[in-house]
C-alpha positions as CSV (number, residue, x, y, z in Angstrom):
1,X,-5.7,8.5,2.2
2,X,-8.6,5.7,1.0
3,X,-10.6,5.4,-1.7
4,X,-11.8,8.0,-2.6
5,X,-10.7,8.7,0.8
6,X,-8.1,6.6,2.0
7,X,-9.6,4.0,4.3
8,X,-12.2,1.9,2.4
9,X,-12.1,-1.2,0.3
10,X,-14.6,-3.0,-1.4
11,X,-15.4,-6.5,-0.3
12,X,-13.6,-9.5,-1.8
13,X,-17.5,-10.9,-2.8
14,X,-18.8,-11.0,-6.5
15,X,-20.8,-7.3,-5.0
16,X,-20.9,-4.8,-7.4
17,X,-20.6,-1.7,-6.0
18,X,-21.7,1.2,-8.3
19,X,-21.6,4.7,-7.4
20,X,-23.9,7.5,-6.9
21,X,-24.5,10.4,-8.9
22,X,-23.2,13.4,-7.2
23,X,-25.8,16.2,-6.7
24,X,-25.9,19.6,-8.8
25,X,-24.7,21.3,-6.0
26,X,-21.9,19.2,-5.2
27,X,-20.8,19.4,-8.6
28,X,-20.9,23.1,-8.6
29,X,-18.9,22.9,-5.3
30,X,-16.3,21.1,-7.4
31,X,-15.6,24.0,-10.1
32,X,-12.9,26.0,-7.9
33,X,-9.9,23.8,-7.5
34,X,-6.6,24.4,-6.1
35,X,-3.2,22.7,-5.6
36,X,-2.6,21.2,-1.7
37,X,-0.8,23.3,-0.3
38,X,2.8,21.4,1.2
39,X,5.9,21.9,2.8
40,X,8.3,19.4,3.8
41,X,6.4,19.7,7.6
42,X,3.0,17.4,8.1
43,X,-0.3,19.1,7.0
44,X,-1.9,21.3,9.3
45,X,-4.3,18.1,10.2
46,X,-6.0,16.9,13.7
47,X,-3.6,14.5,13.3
48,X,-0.3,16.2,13.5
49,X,-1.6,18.4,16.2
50,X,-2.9,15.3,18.5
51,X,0.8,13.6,17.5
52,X,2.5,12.2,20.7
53,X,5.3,13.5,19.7
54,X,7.0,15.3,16.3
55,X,10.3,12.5,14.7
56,X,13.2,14.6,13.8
57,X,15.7,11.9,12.3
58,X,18.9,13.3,10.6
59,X,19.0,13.7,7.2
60,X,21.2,11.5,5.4
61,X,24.5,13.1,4.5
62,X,26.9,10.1,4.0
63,X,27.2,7.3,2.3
64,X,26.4,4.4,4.5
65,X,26.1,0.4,3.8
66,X,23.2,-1.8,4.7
67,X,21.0,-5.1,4.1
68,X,18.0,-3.7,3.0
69,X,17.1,0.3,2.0
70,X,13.4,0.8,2.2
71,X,12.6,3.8,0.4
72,X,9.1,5.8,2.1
73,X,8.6,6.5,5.1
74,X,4.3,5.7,5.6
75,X,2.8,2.5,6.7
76,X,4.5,0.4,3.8
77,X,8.0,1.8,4.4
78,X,8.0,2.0,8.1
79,X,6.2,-1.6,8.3
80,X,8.2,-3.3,5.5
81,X,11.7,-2.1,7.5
82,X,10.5,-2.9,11.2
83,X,9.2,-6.9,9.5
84,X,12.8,-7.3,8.3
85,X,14.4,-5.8,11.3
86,X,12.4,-8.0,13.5
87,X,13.8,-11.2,11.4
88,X,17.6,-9.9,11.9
89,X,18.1,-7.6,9.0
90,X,20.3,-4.2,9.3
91,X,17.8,-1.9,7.6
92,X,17.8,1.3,6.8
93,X,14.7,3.7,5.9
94,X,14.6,6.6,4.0
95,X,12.1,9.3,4.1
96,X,11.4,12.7,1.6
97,X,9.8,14.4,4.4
98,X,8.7,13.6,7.8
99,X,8.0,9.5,8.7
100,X,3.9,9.4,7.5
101,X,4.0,12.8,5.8
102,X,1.5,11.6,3.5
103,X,-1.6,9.2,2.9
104,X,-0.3,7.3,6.2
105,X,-0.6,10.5,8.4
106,X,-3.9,12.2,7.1
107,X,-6.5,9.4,6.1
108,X,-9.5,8.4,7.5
109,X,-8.0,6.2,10.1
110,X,-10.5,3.0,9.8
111,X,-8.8,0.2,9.7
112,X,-10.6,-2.4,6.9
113,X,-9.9,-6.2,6.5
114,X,-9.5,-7.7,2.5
115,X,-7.0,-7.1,0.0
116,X,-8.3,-4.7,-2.8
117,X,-11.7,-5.3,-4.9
118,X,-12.9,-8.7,-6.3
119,X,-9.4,-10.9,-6.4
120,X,-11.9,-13.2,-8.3
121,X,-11.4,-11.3,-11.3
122,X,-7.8,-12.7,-11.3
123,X,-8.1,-16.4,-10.6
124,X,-6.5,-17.5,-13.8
125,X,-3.5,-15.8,-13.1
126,X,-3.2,-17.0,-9.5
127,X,-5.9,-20.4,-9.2
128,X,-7.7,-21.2,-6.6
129,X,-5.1,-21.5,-4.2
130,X,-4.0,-18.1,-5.0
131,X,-7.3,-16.8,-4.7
132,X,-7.7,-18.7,-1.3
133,X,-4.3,-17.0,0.1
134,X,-5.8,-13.4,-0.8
135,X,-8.8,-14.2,1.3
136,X,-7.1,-15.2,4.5
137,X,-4.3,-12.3,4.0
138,X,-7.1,-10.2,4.3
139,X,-8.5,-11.4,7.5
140,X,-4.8,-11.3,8.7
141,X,-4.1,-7.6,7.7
142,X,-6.1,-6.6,10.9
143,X,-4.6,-8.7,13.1
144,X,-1.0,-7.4,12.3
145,X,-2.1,-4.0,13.5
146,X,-3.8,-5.6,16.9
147,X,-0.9,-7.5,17.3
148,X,1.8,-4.4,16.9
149,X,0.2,-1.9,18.6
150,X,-0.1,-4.3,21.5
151,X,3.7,-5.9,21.4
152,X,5.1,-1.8,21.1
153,X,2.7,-0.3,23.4
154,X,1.7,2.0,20.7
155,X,-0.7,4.7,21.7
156,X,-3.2,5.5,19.3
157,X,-6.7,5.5,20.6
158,X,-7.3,1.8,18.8
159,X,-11.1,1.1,19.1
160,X,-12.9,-1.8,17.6
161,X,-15.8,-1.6,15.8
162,X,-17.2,-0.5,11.9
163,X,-20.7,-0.4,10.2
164,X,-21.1,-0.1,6.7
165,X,-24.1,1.9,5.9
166,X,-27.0,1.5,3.4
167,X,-28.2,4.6,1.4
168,X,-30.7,1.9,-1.0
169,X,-32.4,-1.2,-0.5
170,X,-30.0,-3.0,-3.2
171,X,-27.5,-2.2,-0.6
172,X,-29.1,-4.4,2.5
173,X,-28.8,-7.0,-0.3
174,X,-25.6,-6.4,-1.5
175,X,-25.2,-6.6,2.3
176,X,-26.6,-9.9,2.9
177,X,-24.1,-11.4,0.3
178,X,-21.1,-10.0,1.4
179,X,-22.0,-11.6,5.8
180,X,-22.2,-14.3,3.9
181,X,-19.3,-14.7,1.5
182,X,-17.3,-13.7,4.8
183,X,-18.5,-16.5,6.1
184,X,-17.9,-18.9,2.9
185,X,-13.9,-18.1,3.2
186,X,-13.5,-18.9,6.8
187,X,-13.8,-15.2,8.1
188,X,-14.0,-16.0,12.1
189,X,-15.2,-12.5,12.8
190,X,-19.4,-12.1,13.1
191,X,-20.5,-9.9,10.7
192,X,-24.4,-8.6,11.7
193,X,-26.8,-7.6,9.3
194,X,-28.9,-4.6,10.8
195,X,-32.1,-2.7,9.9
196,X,-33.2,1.0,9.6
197,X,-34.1,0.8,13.9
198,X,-31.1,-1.6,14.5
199,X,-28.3,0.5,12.5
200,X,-29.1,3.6,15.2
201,X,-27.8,1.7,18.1
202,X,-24.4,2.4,16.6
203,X,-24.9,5.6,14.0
204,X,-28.0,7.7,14.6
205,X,-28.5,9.0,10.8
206,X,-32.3,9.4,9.4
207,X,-29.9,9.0,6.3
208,X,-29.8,5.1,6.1
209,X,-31.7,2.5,5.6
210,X,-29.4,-0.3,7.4
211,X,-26.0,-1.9,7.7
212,X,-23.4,-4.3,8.4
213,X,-21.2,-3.8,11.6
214,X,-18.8,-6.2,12.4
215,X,-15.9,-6.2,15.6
216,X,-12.9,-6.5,13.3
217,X,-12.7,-3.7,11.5
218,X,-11.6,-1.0,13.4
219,X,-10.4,3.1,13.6
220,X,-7.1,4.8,15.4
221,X,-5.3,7.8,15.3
222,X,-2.7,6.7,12.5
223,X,-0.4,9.1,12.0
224,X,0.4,7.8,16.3
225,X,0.6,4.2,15.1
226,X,2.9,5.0,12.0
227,X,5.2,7.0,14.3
228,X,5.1,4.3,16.8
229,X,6.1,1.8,14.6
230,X,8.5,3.5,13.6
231,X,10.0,4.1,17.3
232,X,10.1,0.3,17.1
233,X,11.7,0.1,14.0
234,X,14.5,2.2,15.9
235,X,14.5,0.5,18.7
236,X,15.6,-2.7,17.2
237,X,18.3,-1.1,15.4
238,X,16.5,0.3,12.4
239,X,18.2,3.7,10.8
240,X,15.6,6.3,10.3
241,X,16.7,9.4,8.2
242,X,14.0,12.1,7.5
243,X,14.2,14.7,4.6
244,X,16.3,12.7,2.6
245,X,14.6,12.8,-0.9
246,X,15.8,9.8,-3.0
247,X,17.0,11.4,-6.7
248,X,18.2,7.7,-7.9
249,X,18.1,4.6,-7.8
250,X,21.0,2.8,-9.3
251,X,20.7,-0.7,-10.6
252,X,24.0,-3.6,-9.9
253,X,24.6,-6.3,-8.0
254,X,24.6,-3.7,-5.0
255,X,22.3,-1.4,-5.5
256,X,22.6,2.2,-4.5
257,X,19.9,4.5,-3.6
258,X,21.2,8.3,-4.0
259,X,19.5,11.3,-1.9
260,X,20.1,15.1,-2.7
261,X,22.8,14.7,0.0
262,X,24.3,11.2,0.7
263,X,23.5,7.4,-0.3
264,X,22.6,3.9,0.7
265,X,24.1,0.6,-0.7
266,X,22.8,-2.5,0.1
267,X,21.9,-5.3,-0.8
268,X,18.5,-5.1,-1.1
269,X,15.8,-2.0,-2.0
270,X,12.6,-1.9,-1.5
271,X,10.5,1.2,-2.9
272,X,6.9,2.0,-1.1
273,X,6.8,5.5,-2.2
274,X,3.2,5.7,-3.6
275,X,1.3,8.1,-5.0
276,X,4.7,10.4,-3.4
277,X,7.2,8.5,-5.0
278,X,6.8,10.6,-8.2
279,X,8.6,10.3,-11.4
280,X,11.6,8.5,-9.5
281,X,10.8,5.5,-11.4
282,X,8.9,6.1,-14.5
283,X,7.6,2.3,-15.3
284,X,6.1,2.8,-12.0
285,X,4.5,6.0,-11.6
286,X,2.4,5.1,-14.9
287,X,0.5,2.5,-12.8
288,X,-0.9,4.9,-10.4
289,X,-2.6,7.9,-10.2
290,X,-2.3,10.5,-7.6
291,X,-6.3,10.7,-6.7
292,X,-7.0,13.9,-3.9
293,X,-9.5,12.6,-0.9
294,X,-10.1,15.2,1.8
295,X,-11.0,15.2,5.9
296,X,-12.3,17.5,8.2
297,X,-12.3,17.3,11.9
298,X,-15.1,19.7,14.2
299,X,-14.5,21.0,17.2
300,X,-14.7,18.7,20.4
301,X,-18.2,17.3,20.6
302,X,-20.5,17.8,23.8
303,X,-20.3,13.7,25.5
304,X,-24.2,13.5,25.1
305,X,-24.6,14.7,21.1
306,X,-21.6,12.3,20.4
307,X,-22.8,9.5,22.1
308,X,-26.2,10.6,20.4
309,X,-24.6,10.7,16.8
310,X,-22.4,7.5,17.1
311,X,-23.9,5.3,20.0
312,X,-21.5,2.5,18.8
313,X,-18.5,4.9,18.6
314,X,-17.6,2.9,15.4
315,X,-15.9,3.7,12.2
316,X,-18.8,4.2,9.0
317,X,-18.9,4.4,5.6
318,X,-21.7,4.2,2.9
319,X,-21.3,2.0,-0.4
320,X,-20.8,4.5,-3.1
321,X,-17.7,5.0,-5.1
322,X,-17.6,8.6,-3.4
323,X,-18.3,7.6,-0.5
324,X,-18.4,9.3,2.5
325,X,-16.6,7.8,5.5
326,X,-16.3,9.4,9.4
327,X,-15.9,8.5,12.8
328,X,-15.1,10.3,16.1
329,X,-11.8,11.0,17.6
330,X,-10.8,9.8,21.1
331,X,-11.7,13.6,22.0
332,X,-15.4,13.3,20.8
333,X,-14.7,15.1,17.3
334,X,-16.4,14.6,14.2
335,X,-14.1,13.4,11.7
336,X,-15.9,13.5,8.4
337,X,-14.1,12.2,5.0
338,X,-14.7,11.5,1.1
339,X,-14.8,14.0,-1.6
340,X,-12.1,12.4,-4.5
341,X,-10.4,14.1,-7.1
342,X,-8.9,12.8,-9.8
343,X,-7.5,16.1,-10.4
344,X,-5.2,15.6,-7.5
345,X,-6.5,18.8,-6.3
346,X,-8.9,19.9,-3.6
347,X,-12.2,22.3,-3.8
348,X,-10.9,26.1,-2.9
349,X,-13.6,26.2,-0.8
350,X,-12.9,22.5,1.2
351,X,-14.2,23.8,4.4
352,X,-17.6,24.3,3.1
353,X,-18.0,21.4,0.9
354,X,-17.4,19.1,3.3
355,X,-19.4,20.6,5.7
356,X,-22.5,20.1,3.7
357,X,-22.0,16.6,2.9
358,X,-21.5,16.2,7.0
359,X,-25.2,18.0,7.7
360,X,-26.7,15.9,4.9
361,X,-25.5,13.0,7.3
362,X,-26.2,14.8,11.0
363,X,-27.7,18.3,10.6
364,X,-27.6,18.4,14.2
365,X,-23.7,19.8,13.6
366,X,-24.5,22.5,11.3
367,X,-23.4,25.3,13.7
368,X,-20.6,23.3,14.9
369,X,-16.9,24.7,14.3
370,X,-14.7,23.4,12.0
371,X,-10.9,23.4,13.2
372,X,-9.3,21.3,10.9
373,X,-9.6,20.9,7.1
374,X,-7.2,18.7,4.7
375,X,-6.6,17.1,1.7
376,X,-4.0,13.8,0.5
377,X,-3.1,11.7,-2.2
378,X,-4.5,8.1,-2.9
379,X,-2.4,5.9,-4.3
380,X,-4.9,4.6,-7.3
381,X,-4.3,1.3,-9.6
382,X,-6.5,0.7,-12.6
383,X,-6.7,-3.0,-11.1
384,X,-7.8,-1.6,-8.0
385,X,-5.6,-4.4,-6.3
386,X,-2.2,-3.5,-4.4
387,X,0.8,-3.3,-6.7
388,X,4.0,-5.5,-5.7
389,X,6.7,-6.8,-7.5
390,X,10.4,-6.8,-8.9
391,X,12.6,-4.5,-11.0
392,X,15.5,-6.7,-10.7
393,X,16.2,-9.6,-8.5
394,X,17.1,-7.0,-5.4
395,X,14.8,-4.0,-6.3
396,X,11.2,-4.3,-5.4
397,X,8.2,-2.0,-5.0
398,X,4.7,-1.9,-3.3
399,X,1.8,0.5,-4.3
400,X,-1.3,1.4,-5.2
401,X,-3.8,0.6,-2.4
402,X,-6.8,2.9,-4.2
403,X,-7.8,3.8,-0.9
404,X,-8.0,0.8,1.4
405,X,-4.1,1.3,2.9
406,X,-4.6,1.2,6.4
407,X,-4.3,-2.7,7.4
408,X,-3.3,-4.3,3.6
409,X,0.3,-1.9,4.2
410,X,0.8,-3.9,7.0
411,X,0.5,-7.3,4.9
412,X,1.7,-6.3,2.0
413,X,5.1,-5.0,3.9
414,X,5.1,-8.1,6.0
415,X,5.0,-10.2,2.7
416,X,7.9,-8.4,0.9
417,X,10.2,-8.8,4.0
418,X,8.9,-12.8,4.0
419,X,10.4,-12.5,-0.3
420,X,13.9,-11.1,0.9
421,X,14.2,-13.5,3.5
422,X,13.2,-16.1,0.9
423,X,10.0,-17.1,1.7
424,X,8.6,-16.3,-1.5
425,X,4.9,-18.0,-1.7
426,X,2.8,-14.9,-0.6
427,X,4.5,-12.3,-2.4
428,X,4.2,-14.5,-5.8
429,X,1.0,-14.6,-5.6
430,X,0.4,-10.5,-5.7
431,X,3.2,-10.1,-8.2
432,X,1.4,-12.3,-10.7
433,X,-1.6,-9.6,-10.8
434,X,-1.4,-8.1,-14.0
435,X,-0.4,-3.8,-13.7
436,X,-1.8,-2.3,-15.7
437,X,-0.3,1.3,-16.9
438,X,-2.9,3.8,-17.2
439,X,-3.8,5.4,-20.8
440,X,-2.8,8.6,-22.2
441,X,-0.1,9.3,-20.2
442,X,0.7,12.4,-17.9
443,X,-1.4,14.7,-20.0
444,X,-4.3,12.5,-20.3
445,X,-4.8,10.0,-17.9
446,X,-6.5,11.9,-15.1
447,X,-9.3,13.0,-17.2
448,X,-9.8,9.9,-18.6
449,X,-9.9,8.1,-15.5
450,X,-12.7,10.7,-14.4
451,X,-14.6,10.5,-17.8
452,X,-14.7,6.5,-16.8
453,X,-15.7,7.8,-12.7
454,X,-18.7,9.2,-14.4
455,X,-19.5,6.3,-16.7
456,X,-20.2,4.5,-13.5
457,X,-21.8,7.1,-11.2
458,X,-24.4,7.4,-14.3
459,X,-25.2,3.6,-14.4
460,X,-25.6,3.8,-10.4
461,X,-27.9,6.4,-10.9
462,X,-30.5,4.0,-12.9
């Protein structure tokens, strides 16, 4: 999903971004918690049932040879196999469940520039140059996705356009720094600076106070692009096996990645799992936490109350850590995001809750039907930056977007295939990032992690 949904980011700029304290009746909402419900068939989402079309690859049931195994089968997996299959390499991918089962197939669908929250932080780890490399693979992440969907012919309702909304007046200046420092880096994209009467000409909510909208961020339909990259990925020779659940991963000059039912060895493995790659690897599942972020999608809108809602038709999203984050489909529905959980769980009453927080926003749809509801993991990193690196000279692994996956997968997997075929500069830089393994292990981490969420929504709140 994105942060605390799975599509936002927080802007490279010195902006510090605090959260709001969540109202008592949110709270309450919160008590009742439940598992997500899964099966090794997509979510019942608006997603799988708008899909052009449902992938059934074979399960793997042999043992087979390759250059590269990619292990994951979401944006990271899917994108990290078709970049190396595009430069020559016999790849092969394998998937637990069904190619973007997870955060890939069921987020928010916005599609954000930068790479993770305030690289500056790291700077002695990676100098200026380092820093400067972060800033313009952020700019690029977009274009990879422009560029892909266009070369494939991938049909997934891409639309241009994204305003980031202001709930305070410390956000219009938090605003005003971040058009800036976009500017400062070399950003080529305009980024506008709007007030409360401007803002309406592209989201109609008495609800905020201004915004930011620029023409580079974006939204699409992404479980379509993830399963049309993944048609490309076949068509240039790529093996695709679905509901093939890796149980090892065996270390040696050639590695060899086992399933319940066959296995890969190649030369080369690359492991973009996530938050769904489990206890596979234990070193890495201690750097990220499975964080729960939830969507809803409403019945098909009338044209003139969606064009009345979002005149801009643009992706939004409002500043706080819990942040709420919607846009509507290419068939005029509402879809309406946010709601984290550290828990890994969603409310037992999801509908509802996210209902209310979408009235707060437009209470023109409180009578409108809801016919989707449902929850993912985030992939969450203590850093807050994505997490790349090496195991062993031919085992690597990608993770931990905390939300913002959308367009920093597609870097971060065309990176990793630039390492294997040895053009290391790029991938150096993100692997010197410190990881950092989160505290109190299994038992304790979550809670921790949402005593610290609450920390900050308190200081917000002054």
């Amino acid at each position: 999903m994105e942060l605390i949904n799975c599509h936002l980011t927080y802007p490279t700029a010195k902006i510090k971004w605090r959260a709001e304290t969540p109202t008592p009746r949110e709270d309450t909402a919160m008590l009742g918690l439940r598992k997500l419900r899964e099966s090794n068939e997509h979510t019942s989402s608006y997603y799988a049932a708008s899909a052009n079309w449902q992938t059934n690859y074979p399960r793997l049931e042999e043992e087979i040879s390759c250059d590269v195994v990619v292990v994951g089968g979401g944006f990271t997996g899917v994108n990290t196999a078709l970049e190396l299959a595009e430069r020559g390499f016999d790849v092969t991918l394998l998937e637990a469940r069904r190619i973007s089962w997870g955060a890939s197939g069921r987020n928010g669908g916005q599609i954000i520039g930068g790479i993770g929250q305030d690289p500056e932080r790291f700077v002695k780890y990676i100098g200026e140059d380092g820093l400067q490399t972060i800033y313009q693979m952020g700019i690029e992440a977009r274009d990879i996705i422009r560029d892909r969907v266009q070369a494939y012919n991938i049909q997934c309702d891409l639309k241009w356009g994204y305003c980031d909304v202001a709930l305070k007046p410390r956000h219009m200046k938090d605003f005003a720094a971040w058009q800036a420092f976009e500017k400062q880096i070399g950003n080529p994209h305009t980024y506008s600076l709007l007030d409360k009467d401007e803002i309406k000409q592209f989201v109609n909510s008495e609800k905020y106070l201004g915004g930011l909208h620029n023409e580079s961020n974006g939204h699409l339909q992404p479980l379509n692009l993830c399963i049309g990259e993944a048609r490309a990925l076949e068509g240039l020779g790529g093996r695709i096996f679905e509901q093939s659940l890796v149980t090892e991963v065996i270390h040696g000059d050639q590695p060899q990645v086992k399933t319940e039912h066959g296995c890969v060895k190649a030369r080369q493995v690359v492991l973009a799992g996530n938050a769904y790659l489990g206890g596979l690897i234990a070193k890495l599942s201690k750097r990220v936490l499975p964080c729960s972020s939830s969507v809803i999608a409403t019945s098909p809108l009338p044209d003139e109350l969606a064009k009345r809602l979002i005149p801009g038709d643009v992706a939004v999203c409002d500043p706080r850590a819990a942040l709420d984050y919607f846009r509507l489909s290419a068939d005029k529905r509402m879809l309406f995001g946010g709601l984290a959980n550290y828990t890994g769980m969603e409310p037992s009453n999801l509908e509802s809750v996210m209902r209310k927080k979408m009235i707060a926003i437009f209470p023109e749809l409180a009578d409108v039907s809801i016919d989707y509801a449902w929850s993912g993991w985030i992939g969450i990193g203590l850093n807050r930056m994505p997490q790349l690196g090496r195991l062993s000279e031919n085992i690597a692994y990608i993770q931990a977007y905390s939300g913002h996956g959308v367009a920093p997968t597609h870097m971060m997997a065309r990176i990793t295939a630039e390492m294997i075929a040895k053009e290391t500069t790029r991938f150096d830089v993100m692997a010197k990032l410190p990881q950092v393994t989160f505290p109190g292990g299994q038992l304790f981490r979550m809670p921790m992690l949402a005593a610290g969420m609450a920390y900050y929504k308190a200081l917000d709140a002054l």
